[in-house]
N, C-alpha and C positions, 0 to 999 in steps of 0.2 A: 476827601471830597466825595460827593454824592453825585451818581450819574443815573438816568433815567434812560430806556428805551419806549419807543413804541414804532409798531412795524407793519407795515400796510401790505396787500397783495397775497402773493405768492407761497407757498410751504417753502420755497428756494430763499426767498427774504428771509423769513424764520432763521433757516439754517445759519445765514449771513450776520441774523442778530444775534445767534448763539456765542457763534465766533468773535463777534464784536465785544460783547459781554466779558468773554473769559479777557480778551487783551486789556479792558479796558480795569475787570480784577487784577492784574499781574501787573497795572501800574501804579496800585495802591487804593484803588478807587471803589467803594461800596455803591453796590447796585440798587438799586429802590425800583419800587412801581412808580409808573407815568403818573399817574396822581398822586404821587408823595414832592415833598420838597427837595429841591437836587440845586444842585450846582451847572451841571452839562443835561442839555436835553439832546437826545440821539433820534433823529426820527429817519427811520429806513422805509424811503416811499416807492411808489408801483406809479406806473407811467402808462398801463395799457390802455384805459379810455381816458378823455378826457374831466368824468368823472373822477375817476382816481387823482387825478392831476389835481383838480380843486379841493379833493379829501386832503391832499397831501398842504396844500396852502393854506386850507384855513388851521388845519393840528398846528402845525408852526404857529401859528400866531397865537390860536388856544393857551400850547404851551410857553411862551414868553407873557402870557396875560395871566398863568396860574405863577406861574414862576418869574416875576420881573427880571429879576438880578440875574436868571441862568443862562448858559451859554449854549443858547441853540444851535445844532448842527441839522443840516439837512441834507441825506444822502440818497444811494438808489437808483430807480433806476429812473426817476425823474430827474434827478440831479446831472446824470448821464446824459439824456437827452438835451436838456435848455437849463444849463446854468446861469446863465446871462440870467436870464429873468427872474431865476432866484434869489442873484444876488442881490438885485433891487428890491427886494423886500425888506423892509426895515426891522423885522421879527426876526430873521434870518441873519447867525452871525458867520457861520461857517457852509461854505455848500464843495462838497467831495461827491463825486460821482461811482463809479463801481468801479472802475478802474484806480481809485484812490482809496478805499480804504482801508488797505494795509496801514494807509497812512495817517488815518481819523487820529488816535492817541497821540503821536508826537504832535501833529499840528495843532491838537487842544492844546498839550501843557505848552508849547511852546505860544501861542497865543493868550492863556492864564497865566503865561510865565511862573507857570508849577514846574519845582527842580522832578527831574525821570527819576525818585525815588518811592517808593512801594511805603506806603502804611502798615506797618503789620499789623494794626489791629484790624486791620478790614481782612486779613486772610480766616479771621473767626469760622465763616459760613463758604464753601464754593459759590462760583458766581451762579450756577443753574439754579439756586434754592428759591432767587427773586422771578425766574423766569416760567417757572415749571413747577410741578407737584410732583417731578421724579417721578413719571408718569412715562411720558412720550417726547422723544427729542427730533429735529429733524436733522438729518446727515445728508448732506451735500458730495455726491456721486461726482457730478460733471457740472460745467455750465458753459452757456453757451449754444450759439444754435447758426448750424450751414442750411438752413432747408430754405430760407428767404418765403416765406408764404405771401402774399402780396398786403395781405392788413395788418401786419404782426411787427411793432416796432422791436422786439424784443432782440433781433440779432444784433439791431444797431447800438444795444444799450446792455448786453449781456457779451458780446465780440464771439469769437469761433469759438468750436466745440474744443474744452478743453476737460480731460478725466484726471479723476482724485485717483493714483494708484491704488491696487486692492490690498497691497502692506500695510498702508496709511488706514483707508476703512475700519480693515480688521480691527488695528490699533486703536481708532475711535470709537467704533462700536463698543470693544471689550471695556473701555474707561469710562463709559456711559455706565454699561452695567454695575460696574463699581461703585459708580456713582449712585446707583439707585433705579437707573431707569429700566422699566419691565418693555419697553417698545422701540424702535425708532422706524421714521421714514427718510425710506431712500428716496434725496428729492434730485429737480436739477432742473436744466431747462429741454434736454431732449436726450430723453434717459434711457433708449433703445439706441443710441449714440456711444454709450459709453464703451471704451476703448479704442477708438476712433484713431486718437492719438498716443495709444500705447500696443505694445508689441504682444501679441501671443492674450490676447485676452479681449472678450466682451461681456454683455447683459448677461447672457445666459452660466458664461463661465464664473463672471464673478457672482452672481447670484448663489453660485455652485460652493464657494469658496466661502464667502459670506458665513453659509449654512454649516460648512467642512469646521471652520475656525472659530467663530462665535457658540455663547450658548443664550445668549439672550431671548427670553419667551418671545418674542413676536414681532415680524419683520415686514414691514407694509411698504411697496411699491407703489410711488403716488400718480405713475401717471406714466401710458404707455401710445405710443400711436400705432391705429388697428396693423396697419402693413408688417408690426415688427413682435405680433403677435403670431405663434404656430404651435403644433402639439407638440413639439421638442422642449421648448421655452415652458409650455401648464406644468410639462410632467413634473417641474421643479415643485409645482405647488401639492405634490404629493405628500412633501413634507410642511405638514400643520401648524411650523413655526410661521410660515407664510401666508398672510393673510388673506382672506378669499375676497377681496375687494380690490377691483378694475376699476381708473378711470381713464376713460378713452375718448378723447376727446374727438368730438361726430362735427362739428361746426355749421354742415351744411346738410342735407340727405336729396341736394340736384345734383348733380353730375357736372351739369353747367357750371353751375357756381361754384364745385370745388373744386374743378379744373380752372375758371377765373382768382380763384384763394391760391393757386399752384399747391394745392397739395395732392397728397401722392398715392390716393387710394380714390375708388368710386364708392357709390353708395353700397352696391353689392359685396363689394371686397371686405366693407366694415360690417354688414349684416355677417358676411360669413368668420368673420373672425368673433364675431358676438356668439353665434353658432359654436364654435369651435371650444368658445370657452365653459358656456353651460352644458354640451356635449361631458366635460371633464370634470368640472364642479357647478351642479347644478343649483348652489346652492346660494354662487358667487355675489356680491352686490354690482352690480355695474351702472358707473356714474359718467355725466358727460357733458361738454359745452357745445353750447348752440349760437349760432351769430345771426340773429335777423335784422333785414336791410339792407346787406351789402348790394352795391350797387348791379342796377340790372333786375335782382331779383323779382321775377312775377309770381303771380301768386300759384301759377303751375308749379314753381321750384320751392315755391314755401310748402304747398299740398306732398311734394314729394316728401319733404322734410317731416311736417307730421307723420306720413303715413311711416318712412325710417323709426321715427320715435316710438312711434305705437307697435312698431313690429319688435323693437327691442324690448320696451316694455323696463325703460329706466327706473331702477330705484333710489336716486335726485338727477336733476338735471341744472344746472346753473345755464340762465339765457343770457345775453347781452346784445342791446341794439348796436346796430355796426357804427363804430368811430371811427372818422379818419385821422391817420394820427401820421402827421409832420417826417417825412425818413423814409416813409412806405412808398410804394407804388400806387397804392390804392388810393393814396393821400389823392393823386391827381386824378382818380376817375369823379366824374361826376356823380354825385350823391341827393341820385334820382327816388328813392324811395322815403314817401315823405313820411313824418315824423310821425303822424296820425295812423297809419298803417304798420309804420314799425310800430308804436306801440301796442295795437291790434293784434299782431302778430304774438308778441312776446306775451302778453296775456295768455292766449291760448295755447302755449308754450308751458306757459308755467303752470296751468291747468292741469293737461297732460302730465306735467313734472308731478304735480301735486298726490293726481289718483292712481301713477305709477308708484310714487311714496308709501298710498298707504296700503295698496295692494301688493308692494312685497313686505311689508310689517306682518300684513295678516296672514300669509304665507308662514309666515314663526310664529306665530301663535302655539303655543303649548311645544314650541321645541326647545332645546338645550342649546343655547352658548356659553361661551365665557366670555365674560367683562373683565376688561382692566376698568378701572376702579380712581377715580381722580377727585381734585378737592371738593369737601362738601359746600354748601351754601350756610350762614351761621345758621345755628338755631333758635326759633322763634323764643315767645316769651311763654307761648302754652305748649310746647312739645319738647321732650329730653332727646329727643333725637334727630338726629343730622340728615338731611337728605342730599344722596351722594345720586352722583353723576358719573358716567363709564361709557367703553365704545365697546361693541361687541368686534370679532374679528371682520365680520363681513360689513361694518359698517352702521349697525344699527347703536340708533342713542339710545339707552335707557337711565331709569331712575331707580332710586332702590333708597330704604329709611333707613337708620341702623344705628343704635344707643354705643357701638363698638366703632373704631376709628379703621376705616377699611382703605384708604386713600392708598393708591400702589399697588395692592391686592389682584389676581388674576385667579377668579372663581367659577365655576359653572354657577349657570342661572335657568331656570324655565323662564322665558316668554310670553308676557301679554300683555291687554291697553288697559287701560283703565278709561273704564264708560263717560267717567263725569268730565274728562279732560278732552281737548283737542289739540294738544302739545306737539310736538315733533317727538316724543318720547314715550320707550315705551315700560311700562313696568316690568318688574320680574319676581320673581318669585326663588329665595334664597333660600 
């Protein structure tokens, strides 16, 4: 039987669909891409706006309209919050929420009334082959989150902080590399958390261990909050295997309003951790979310916000106008900022995002990194060669041609644009 994913949100969903992939290989089951023909369609959906919420309903029905006869599941962390209403959709055969999907595979075959026996011709390929270019995996640290922010449904739909021991990590990581993979990230839902719930170990130790036990080229931390930032925790990134890209998520830069969000820093505390970090690598990329609208917000506390953004000097920023979302606190404040103004707002947001972008691009202009190296795009019908796509360490997208199959590959490059394009991409020079 053919089983399909496709996984919306988070780099933590990634991880989850990784996971899900390998069980659902070990039940006999060959993996395909979302637009191929399957049998089971898997879709791992995100709950944080209510955007996402509708991304997540219409792919369901998409996939039961490419696929009639397939057996759609719908999980995640929308599935978590309002199953009820998922199950009334008529596209929708199965809805498991995140507290269930250890249980996705028996309750398919048990619902396809497939005997629990393995295909051996599907063990041909590992299940990562359909997922990845052996590239980059995500690795799931911890999940979960105690910190209750006031607009953040994510505690309600992810439960308490719980860590992946660092014997189990080591052991995944090192089987990845086996596998092929030249990268992974450490994901999770609040990842300066980890060890929380284990004895004699945190962020900084396992980080330590990580580095001690693996040899895998390149280790990218996806996501830290400022407060759990100090020179203790950079010096780790002395070692090269660790990539110089921070994302920190900023949400607000009023005081007011991140004290209204309960979260756990002011706007200076996050300037000074930004400080802290190009103090040590000055070279770092640092990325970040921003929430405009939340309620209350005047346009004093939005001018704060720019002026935070412009003093960091982001190179990306993801915006998003504020949802209220169903479980929160914030659900119940009034959502006085009208819709006209949020979108005003987030324009000029993503302006700033825009000429932070290409001001630290031009910043590498004629410098050295190295790309890892992922699958090319076909080749046209007038060109013999392949043009490939790669991350540099600090985050930067480049593009690169090449008649040689480089996919996987971790090379030095020089740095530059190329004049005729306005891509998010930047050329190099091999």
């Amino acid at each position: 039987m053919r089983v399909a994913f496709e996984t919306h949100g988070c780099k933590l969903n990634q991880a989850d669909t990784l996971k899900l992939s390998s069980a659902f290989f070990n039940a006999g089951f060959k993996i395909v891409k979302e637009n191929e023909a399957c049998d089971v369609y898997v879709l791992n959906s995100c709950t944080v706006t209510h955007i996402a919420d509708r991304k997540g309903r219409n792919s369901a029905r998409s996939a039961k309209k490419l696929n009639p006869d397939s057996f759609v599941v719908f999980t995640g962390c929308y599935a978590e919050r309002d199953p009820k209403s998922l199950e009334s959709i008529p596209e929708i055969d199965l809805v498991l929420g995140n507290t269930s999907k250890k249980e996705i595979v028996d309750k398919v075959l048990a619902e396809l009334k497939t005997p629990d026996t393995p295909d051996s011709d599907s063990f041909a390929e590992p299940p990562m082959e359909s997922f990845s270019t052996r590239t980059r995996a995500m690795v799931k640290i911890q999940e979960g989150c105690n910190q209750i922010c006031s607009y953040c449904i994510v505690p309600k739909v992810r439960g308490r902080e719980k860590s992946v021991p660092v014997s189990e990590l080591i052991s995944q990581i090192n089987d990845l590399q086996q596998s092929g993979f030249k990268e992974v990230v450490l994901t999770g839902t609040q990842l300066g958390s980890y060890g929380f719930d284990l004895s004699e170990t945190n962020l900084k130790s396992m980080l330590a261990d990580v580095l001690n036990h693996t040899d895998i080229p390149r280790i990218r931390v996806s996501s830290l909050q400022p407060q759990e930032i100090d020179l203790d925790l950079l010096k780790l990134w002395q070692n090269t295997r660790l990539c110089k890209h921070f994302h920190i998520p900023l949400q607000s830069g009023s005081d007011p309003i991140l004290k209204a969000m309960r979260r756990k820093y002011t706007s200076e505390q996050y300037l000074r951790s930004v400080r802290q970090i190009k103090s040590v690598l000055p070279d770092a990329s640092i990325t970040s979310d921003v929430i405009v609208g939340f309620p209350n917000e005047s346009e004093e506390d939005f001018r704060n916000t720019v002026n935070v953004c412009n003093s960091v000097g982001f190179s990306d920023l993801h915006v998003f106008k504020f949802s209220r979302r169903p479980g929160t606190s914030a659900f119940h404040s009034i959502d006085n900022v009208a819709y006209s103004i949020k979108s005003k707002r987030s324009k000029e947001l993503m302006l700033i995002a825009e000429t932070g972008f290409r001001k630290y691009r031009k910043s590498h202009i004629g410098k050295k990194e190295y790309v890892l190296w992922e699958e090319p795009s076909p080749i046209d019908s007038i060109s013999t060669f392949n043009t490939y796509t790669g991350l540099t360490g600090n985050y930067i997208r480049v593009k690169s041609q090449s008649e040689k199959e480089i996919t996987g590959l971790i090379e030095p490059v020089t740095l530059s644009i190329d004049p005729t394009q306005e891509s998010k991409m930047m050329t190099v020079i091999r």
